[in-house]
C-alpha positions as CSV (number, residue, x, y, z in Angstrom):
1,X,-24.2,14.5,-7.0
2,X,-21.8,15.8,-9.8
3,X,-24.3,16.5,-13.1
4,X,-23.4,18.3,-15.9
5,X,-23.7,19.1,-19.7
6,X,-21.5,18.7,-22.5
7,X,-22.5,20.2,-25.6
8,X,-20.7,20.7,-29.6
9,X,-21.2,20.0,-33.3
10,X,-19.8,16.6,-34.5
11,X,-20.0,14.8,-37.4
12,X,-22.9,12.5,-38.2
13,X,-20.5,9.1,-37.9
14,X,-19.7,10.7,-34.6
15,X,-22.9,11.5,-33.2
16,X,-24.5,8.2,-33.9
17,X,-21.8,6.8,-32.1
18,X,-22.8,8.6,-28.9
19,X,-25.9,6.8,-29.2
20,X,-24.2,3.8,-28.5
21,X,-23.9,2.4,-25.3
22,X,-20.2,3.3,-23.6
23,X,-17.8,0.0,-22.9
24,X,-14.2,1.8,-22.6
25,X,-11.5,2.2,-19.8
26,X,-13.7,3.2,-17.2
27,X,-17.3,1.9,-17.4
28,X,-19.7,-0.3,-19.1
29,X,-23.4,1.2,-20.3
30,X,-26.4,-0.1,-21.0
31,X,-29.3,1.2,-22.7
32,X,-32.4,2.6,-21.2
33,X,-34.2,3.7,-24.6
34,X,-32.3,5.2,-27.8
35,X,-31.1,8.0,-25.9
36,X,-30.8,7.6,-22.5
37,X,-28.1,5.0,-20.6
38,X,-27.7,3.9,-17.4
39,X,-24.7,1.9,-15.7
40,X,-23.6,-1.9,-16.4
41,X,-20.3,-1.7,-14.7
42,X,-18.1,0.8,-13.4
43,X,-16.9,2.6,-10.2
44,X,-20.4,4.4,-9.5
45,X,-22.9,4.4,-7.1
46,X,-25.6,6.1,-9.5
47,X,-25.0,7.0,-13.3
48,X,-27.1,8.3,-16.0
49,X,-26.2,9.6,-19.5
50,X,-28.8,10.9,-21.9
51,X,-28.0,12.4,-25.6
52,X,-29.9,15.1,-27.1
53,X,-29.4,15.8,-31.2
54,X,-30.3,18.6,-33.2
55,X,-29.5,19.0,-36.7
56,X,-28.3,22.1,-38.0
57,X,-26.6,24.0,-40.7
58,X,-23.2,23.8,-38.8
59,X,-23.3,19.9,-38.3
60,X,-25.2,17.8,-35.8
61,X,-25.3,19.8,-32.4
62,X,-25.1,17.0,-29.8
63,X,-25.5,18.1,-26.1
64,X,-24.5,14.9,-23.6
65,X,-26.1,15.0,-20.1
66,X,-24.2,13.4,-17.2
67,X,-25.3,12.7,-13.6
68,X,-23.9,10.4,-11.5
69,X,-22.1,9.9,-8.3
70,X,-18.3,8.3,-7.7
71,X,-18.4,5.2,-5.3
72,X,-15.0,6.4,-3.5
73,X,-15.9,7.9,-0.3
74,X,-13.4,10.7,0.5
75,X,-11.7,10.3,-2.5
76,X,-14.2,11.8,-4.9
77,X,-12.6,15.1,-4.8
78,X,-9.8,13.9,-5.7
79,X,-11.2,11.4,-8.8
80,X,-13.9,14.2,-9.5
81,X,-11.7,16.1,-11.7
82,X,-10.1,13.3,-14.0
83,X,-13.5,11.1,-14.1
84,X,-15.4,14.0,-15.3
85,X,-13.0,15.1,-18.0
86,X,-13.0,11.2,-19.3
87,X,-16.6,11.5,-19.4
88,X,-16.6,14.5,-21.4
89,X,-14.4,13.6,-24.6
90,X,-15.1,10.0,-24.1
91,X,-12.7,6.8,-25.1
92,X,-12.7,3.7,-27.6
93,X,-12.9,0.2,-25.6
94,X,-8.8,-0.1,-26.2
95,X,-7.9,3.1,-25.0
96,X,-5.2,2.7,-22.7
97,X,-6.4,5.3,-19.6
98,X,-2.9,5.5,-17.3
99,X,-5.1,6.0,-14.2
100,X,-7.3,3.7,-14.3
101,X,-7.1,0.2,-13.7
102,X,-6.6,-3.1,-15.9
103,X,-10.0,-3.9,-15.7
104,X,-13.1,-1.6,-14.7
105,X,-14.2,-1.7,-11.3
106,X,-18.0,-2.1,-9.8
107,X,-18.9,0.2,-7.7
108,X,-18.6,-2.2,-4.7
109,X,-14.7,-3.0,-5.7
110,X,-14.0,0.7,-5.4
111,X,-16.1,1.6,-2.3
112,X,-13.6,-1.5,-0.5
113,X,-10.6,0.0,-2.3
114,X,-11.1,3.7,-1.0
115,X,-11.9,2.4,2.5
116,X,-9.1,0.5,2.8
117,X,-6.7,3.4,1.5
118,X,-7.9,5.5,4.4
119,X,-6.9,2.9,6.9
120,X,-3.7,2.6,4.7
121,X,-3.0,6.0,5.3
122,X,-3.5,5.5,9.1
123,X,-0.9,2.3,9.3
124,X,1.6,4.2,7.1
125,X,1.6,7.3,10.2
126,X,1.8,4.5,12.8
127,X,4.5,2.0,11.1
128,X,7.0,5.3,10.3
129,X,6.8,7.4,13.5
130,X,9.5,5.6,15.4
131,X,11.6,5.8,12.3
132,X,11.4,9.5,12.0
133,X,11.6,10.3,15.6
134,X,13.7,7.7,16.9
135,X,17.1,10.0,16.2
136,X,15.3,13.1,18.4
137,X,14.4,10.6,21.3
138,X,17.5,8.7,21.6
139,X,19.1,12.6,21.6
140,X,16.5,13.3,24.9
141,X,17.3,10.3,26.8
142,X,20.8,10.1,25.6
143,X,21.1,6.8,23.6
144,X,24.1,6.0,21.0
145,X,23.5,4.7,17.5
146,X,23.8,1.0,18.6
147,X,21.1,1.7,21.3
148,X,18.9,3.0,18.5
149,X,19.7,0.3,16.6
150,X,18.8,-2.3,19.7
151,X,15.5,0.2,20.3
152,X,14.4,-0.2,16.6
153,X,15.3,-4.1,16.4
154,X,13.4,-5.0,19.7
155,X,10.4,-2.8,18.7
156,X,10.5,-5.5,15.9
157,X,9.1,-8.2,18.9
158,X,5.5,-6.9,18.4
159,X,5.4,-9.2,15.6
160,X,3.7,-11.5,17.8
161,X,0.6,-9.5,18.4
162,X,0.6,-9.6,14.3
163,X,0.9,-13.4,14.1
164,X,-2.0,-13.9,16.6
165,X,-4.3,-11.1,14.9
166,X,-3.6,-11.9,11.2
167,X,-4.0,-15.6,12.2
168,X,-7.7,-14.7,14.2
169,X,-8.4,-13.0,11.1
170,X,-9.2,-16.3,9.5
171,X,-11.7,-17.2,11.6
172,X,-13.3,-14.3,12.9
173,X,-13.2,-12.1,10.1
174,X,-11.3,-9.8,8.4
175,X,-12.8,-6.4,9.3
176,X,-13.2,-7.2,12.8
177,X,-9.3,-7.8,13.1
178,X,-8.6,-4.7,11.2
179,X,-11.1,-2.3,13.3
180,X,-9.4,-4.0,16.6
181,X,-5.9,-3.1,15.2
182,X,-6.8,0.3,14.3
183,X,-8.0,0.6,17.4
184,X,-5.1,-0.6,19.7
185,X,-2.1,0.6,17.4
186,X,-3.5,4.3,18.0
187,X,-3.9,3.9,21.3
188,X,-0.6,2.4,22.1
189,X,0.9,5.5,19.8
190,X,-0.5,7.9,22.2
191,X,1.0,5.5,25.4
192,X,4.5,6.1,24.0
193,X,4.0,9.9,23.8
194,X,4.5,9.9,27.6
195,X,7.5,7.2,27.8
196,X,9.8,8.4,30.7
197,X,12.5,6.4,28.8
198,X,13.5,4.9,26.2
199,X,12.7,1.0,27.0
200,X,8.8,2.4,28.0
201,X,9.5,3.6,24.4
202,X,10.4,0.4,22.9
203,X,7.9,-1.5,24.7
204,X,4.5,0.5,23.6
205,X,6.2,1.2,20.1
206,X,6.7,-2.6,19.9
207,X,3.0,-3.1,19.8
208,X,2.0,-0.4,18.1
209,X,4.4,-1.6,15.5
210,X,2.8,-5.0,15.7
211,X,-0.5,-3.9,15.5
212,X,0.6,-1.6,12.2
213,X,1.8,-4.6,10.2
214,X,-1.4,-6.4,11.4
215,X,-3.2,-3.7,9.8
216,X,-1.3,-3.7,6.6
217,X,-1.7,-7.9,6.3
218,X,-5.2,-7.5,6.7
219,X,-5.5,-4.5,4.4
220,X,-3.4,-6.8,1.8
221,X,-6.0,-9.6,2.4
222,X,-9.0,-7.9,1.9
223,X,-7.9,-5.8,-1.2
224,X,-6.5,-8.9,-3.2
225,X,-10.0,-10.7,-2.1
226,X,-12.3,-7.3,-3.7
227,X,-10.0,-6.8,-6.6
228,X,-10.8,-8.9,-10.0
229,X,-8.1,-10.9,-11.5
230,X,-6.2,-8.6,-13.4
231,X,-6.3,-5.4,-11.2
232,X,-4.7,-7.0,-8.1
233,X,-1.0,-5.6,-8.4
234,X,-2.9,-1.7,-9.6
235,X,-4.8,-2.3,-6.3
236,X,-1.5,-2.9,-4.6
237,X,0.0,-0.2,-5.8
238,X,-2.9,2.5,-4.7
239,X,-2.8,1.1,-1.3
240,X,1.0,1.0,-1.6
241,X,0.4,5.2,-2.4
242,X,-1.7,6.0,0.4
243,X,0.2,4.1,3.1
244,X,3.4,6.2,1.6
245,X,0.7,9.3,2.0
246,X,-0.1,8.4,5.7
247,X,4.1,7.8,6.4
248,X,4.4,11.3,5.0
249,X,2.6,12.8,7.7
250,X,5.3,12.3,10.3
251,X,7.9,14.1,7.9
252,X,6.0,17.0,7.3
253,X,5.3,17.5,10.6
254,X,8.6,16.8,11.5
255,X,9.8,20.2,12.2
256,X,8.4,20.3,15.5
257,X,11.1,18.2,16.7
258,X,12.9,21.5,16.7
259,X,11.1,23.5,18.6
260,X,11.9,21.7,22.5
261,X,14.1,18.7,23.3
262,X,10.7,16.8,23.6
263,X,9.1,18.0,20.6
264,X,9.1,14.6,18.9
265,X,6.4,13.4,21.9
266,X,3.8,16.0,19.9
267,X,4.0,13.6,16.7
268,X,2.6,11.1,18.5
269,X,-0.1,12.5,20.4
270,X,-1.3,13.2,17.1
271,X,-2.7,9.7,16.3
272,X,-5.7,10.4,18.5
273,X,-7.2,12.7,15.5
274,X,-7.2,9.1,13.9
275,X,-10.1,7.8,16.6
276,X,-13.2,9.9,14.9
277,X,-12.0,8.0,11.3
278,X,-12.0,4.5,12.8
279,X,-15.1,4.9,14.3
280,X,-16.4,5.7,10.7
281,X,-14.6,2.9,9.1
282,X,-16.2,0.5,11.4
283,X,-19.9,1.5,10.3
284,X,-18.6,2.2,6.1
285,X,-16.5,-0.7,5.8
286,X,-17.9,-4.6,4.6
287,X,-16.6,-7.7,5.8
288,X,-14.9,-9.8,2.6
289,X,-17.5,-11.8,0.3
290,X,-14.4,-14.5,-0.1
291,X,-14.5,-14.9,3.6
292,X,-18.2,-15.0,4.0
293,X,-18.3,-17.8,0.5
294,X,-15.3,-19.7,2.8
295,X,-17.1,-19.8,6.0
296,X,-20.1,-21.0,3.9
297,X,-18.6,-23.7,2.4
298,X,-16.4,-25.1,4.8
299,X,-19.1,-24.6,7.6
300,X,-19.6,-28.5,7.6
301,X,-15.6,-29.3,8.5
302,X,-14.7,-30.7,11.1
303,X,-13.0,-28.5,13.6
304,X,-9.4,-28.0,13.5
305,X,-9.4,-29.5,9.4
306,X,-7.4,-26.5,7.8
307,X,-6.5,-26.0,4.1
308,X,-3.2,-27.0,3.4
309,X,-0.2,-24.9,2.9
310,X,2.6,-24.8,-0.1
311,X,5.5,-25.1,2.0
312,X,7.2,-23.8,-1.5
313,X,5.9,-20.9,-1.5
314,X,5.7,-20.1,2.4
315,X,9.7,-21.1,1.8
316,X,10.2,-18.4,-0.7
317,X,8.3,-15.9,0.3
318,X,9.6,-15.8,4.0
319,X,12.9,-16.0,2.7
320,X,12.2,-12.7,0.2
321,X,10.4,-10.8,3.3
322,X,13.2,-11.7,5.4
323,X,16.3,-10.2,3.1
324,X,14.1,-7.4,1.9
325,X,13.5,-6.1,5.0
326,X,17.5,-6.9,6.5
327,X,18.1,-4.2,3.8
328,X,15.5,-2.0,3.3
329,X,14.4,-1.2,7.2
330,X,17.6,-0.3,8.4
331,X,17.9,2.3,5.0
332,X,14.8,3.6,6.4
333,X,15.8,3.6,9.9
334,X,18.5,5.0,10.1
335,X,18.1,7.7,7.3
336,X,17.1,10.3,10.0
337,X,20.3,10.0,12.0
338,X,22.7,9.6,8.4
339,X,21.5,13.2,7.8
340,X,22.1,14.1,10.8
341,X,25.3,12.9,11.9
342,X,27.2,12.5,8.1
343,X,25.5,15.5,6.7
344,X,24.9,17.4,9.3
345,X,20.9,18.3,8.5
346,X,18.5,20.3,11.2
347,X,14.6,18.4,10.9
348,X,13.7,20.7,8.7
349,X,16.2,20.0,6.0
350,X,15.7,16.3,6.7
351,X,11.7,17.0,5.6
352,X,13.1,18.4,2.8
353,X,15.4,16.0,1.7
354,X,12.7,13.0,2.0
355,X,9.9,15.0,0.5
356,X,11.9,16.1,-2.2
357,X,13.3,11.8,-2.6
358,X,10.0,10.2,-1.6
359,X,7.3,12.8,-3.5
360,X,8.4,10.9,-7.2
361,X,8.0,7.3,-5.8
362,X,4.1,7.9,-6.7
363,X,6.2,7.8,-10.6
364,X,7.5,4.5,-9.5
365,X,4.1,2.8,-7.9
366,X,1.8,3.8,-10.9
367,X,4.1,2.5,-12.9
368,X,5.1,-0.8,-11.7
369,X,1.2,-1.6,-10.9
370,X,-0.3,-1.3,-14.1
371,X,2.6,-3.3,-15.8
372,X,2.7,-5.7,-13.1
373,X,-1.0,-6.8,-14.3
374,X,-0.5,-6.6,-17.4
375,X,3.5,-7.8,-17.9
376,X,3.8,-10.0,-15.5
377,X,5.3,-9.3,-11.5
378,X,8.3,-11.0,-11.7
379,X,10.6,-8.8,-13.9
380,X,9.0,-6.1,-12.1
381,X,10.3,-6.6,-9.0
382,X,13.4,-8.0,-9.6
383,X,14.4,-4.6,-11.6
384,X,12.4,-2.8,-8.8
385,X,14.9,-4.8,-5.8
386,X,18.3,-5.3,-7.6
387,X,18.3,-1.7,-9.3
388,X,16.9,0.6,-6.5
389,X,19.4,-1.4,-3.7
390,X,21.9,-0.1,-5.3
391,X,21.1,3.0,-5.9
392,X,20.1,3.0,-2.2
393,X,23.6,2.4,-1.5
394,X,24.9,5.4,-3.9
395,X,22.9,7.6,-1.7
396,X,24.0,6.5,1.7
397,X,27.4,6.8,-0.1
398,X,27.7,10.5,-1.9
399,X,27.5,14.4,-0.6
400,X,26.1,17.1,-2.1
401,X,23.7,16.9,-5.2
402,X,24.8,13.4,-5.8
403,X,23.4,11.8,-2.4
404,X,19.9,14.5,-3.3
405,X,20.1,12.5,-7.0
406,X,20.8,9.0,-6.2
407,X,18.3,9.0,-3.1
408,X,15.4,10.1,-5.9
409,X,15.8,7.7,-8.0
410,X,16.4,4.8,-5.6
411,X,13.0,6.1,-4.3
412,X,11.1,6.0,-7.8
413,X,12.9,2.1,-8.8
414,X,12.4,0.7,-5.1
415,X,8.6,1.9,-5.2
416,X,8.1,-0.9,-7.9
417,X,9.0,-3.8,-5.1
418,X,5.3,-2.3,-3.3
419,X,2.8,-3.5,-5.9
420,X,5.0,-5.9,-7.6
421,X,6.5,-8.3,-4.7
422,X,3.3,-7.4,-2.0
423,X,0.6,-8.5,-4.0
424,X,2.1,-12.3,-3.6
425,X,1.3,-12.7,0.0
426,X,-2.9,-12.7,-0.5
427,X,-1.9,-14.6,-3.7
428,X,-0.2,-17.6,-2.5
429,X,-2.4,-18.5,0.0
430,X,-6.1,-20.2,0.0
431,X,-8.5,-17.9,2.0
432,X,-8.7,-20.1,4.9
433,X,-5.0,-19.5,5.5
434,X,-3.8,-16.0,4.0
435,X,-3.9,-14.5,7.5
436,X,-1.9,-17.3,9.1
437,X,0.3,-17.7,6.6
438,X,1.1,-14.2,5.8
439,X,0.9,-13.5,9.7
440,X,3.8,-16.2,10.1
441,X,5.9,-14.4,7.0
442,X,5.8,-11.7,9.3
443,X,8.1,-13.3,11.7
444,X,10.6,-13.9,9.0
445,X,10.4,-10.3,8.1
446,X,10.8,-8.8,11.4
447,X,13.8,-11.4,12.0
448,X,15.6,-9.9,8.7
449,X,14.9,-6.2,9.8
450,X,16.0,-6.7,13.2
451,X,19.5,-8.4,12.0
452,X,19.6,-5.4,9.5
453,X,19.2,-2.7,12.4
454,X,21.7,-4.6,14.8
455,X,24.2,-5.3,11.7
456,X,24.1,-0.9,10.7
457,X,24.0,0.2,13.6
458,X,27.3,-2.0,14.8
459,X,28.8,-1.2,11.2
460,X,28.3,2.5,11.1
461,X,29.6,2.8,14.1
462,X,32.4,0.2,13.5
463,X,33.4,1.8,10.3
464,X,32.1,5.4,11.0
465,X,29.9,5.4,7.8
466,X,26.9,4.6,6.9
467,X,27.2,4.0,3.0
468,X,30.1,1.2,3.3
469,X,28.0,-0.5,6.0
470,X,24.8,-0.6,3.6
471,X,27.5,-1.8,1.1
472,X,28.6,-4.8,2.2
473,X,24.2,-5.3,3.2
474,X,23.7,-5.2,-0.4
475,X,24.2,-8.6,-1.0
476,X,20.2,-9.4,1.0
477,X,18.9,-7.6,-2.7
478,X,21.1,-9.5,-4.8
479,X,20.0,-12.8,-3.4
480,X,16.2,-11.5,-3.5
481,X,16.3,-10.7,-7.2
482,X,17.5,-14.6,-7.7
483,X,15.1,-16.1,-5.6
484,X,12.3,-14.1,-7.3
485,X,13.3,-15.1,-10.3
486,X,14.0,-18.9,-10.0
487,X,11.5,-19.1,-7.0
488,X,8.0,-17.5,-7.7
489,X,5.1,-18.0,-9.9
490,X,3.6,-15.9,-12.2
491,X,0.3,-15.0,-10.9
492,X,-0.9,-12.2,-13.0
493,X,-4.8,-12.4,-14.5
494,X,-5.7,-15.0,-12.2
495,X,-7.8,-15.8,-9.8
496,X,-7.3,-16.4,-6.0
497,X,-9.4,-19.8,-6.1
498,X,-7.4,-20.5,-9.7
499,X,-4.2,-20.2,-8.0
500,X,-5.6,-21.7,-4.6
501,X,-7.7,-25.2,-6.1
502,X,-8.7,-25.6,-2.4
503,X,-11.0,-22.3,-2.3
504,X,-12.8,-24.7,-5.1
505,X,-16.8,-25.8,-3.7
506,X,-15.8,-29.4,-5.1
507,X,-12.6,-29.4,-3.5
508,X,-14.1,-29.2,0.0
509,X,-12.5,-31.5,2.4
């Protein structure tokens, strides 16, 4: 348990302020006696602050005490360094802290939160190892670029395992779903590291895939159902972080497609180190209060009676995942074998190229989360979708430093769309619902992606490039921008059962 002492001469104005209880960016104190302060809110398990002050000829020599412990498992190293030096110089209620969110989290919001963003990090390995590897197994079992593109669209049919878990989620519980799909995602991940061909390939990948997007919905769910009111898109946005952190993995290790003809199988095999963490997560991880208050009050239903659905927004927001995705999967598809082909890159150069494109996206997430919250979503994403599509294009499209340029910043604008646009599907949806609904989105979403997979990898090959195929694509963004725009709701600094009246008690049916 971190403890430690902070002492200096201040001012008298200044030391009888550290006498006050602390309500800034981070936490909430109250008082114990005149000196001593224990926690009222904030991301802590335990917390303690006492003040001790001696006069003296220099000033007032004030030494702070601080013990206390972060409520992140895993992550406190990583939060340890910038929490401590908060603590340390302190912060006036209106100070704006850029790495903390909107509004101060209990300790039990950020116990969910860093959960979760461990089993983000384990979706994000499992939803982009066919994309990174799919170029070095086509080139084993000696598959074109429209049989790639056929392999990545039908892996897209394991949507269905993701319509039938998200939509179990709602009755069974969140955590049990996501535990199961952790589960069976790995597994069928080490399956396809001994496919003898590329359709055994395509048929394991297509349920791993399908339990990985499971695993993000319910993720989505249960973060959006911890998170208070105005922290939601920030939440979004970490999770959005650590999946990209988990999708990473595949590229860094991506070398070792190099070193045999069958190198890529190793990458997969590597999802059993994953089985250890799940088996923690089960035991660390707590079902959704929203779920538990739903099954409470809708216990006396009568079976079958569901909470209705805005067709409106289903409408819209199946329409946005399907256009997003018939742009933005193929870009990340196919990336590997653009490199490869057009620009002639070894594995290694193409870990380069995406480390060195990807690694500033964290600029763009951290970014469009806290304004999302506190702006508003909607001009967020459509600047995030319309401006990053076309510089998405640009990079498909130039050589040399301008392809290295453009690809960098389409990563940092795009990375907005994360927090900004994903944040909507827990939103729109009452509680009984959000996994159905967002479950059936899904469909929509895997329909787009597979018609953007078949449609690049017929025009790259029809027009032998890549960048003029993505350019006549470009018109999915265009048409997302408008319907996010004309279309959505502003949801920002409200809450699920505020934007959901049928999560009310009195409007039980």
């Amino acid at each position: 348990m971190p403890h430690f002492r902070h002492s200096r001469f201040l001012e008298e104005d200044a030391a009888r302020q550290l006498l006050i209880p602390r309500n800034d960016a981070l936490l909430q104190e109250k008082a114990i006696d005149d000196s001593n302060f224990s926690l009222a809110k904030g991301p802590f398990v335990f917390y303690e602050r006492s003040v001790e002050v001696a006069p003296s000829p220099s000033g007032i020599y004030v030494t702070e005490t601080f013990t206390y412990k972060i409520a992140s498992p895993v992550w406190r190293l990583l939060l340890g360094f910038p929490i401590r030096r908060f603590l340390k110089r302190g912060g006036a209620p209106e100070e704006n802290l850029w790495w903390a969110p909107p509004e101060i989290f209990d300790s039990d919001t950020a116990r969910t939160l860093s959960l979760l963003c461990i089993a983000a990090v384990i979706t994000g390995y499992l939803g982009a190892l066919l994309g990174q590897t799919a170029t070095f197994a086509a080139e084993e079992f000696g598959a074109s670029d429209r049989a790639q593109g056929v392999l990545l669209a039908l892996v897209r049919i394991g949507t269905l395992i993701t319509v039938l878990v998200a939509g179990l989620a709602d009755k069974h519980g969140r955590k049990r779903l996501l535990i199961f799909s952790l589960w069976s995602g790995c597994l069928m991940t080490l399956l396809s590291a001994a496919s003898p061909n590329i359709a055994l390939l395509g048929i394991s990948q297509a349920a791993a895939r399908g339990f990985a997007t499971a695993i993000s919905i319910l993720i989505g769910i249960m973060a959006a159902e911890a998170a208070p009111k105005g922290s939601r898109a920030y939440i979004a946005g970490i999770l959005t972080l650590t999946a990209g952190l988990g999708a990473g993995i595949p590229v860094w290790l991506l070398s070792l497609a190099d070193i045999h003809a069958k190198g890529w199988r190793l990458l997969f095999l590597i999802s059993f180190a994953f089985f250890p963490v799940i088996a923690w997560l089960k035991g660390q991880l707590n079902e959704s209060e929203r779920f538990h208050s739903h099954q409470e009050t809708h216990s006396s239903d009568e079976p079958g009676s569901l909470a209705p659905v805005v067709w409106s927004r289903f409408l819209a927001l199946a329409a946005v995942a399907f256009l997003i995705l018939m742009f933005a999967a193929p870009a990340s598809q196919f990336r590997n074998e653009f490199l490869r082909d057009e620009r002639g890159f070894s594995a290694a150069q193409i870990s380069l190229f995406i480390l060195a494109s990807h690694t500033p996206q964290i600029i763009g997430v951290a970014i469009a989360a806290k304004v999302s919250d506190l702006r508003g979503r909607k001009p967020v994403a459509a600047f995030a979708v319309g401006v990053g599509s076309l510089f998405t294009v640009l990079a498909y499209s130039f050589s040399g430093v301008g392809m290295w340029f453009t690809a960098m910043i389409a990563g940092i604008i795009s990375a907005g769309a994360g927090p900004s646009l994903g944040v909507y599907g827990a939103e729109m949806f009452s509680t009984g619902r959000r996994g159905q609904s967002n479950g059936a989105i899904s469909i929509f979403a895997v329909l787009g992606s597979a018609c953007g997979l078949l449609l690049i990898g017929d025009f790259s090959e029809r027009f032998g490039s890549f960048g003029k195929a993505f350019s006549l694509l470009s018109i999915c963004p265009i048409l997302v921008v408008i319907l996010v725009l004309v279309f959505f709701p502003e949801s920002r600094n409200r809450e699920l059962e505020d934007l959901n009246p049928e999560d009310l008690p009195s409007n039980r049916r």
